[in-house]
Each structure stands twice: as C-alpha cells, then as structure tokens.
C-alpha positions in Angstrom: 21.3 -118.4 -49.8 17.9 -117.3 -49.6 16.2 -116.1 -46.8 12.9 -117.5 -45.2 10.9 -115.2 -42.5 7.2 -114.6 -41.6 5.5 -111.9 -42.8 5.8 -109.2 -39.5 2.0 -108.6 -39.9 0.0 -110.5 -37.5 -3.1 -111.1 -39.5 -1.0 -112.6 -41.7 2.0 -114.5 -40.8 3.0 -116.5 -43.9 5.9 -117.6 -45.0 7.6 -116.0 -47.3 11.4 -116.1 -49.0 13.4 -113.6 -50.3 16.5 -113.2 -52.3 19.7 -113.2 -50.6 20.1 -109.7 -52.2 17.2 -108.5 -50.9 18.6 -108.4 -47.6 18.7 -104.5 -45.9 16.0 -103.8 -48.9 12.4 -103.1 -48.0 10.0 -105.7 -49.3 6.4 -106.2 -49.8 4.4 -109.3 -49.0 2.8 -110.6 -51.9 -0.3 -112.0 -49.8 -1.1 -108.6 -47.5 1.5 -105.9 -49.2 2.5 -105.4 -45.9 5.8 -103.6 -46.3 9.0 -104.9 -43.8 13.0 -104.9 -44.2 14.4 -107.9 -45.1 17.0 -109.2 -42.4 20.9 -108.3 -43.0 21.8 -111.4 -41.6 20.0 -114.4 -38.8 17.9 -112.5 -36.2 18.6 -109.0 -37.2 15.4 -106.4 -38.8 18.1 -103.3 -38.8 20.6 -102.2 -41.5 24.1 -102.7 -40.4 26.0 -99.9 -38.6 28.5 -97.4 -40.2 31.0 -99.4 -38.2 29.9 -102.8 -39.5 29.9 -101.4 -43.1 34.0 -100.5 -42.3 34.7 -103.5 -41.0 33.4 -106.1 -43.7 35.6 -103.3 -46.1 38.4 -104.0 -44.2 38.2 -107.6 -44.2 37.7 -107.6 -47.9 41.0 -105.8 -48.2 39.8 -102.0 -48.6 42.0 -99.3 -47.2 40.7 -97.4 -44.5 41.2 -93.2 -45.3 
C-alpha cells in the first residue's frame, strides 16, 4: 500500500506518495527536492531497530544463530 505524507519542509508542505517500498529509503520531494526518510510504518520517521529487524525474521520463520 502506498504511503501518503507531507513533505517535512515547512515552506512547502505538499502532499506527496510514495511507494510502499520506499519506506526506510531517503526520498526527494519532487516540488522543493527537500530530502526526508520515508516512514517504516504509521507515525514513525526512524528505521526500525536491530531488535525489530529480529523479530519480523523470526516471525517469518528465520532461525535465530
């Protein structure tokens, strides 16, 4: 599913959607070129934790070493 945000610079603001994959991934705004992260998931501008990363791998069924 895609995701919508507003561009983080204030002089700015529009709306803009990106790729589901682009979330983690920097991206530029195509109306400013302000650069931002895309979200990992709803309400979240940071990368996901060493910890998070294990515990989606576990839930998918990776082994732990």
């Amino acid at each position: 599913m895609a995701v919508t945000m507003i561009c983080p610079n204030l002089g700015c603001r529009k709306t803009i959607v990106a790729p589901d994959g682009a979330r983690g991934r920097l991206m530029r705004c195509a109306h400013c070129s302000q650069v931002f992260m895309v979200p990992i998931r709803d309400g979240s501008s940071e990368p996901a934790t060493a910890d998070e990363t294990n515990n989606q791998k576990d839930k998918s069924g990776s082994k732990k070493h």
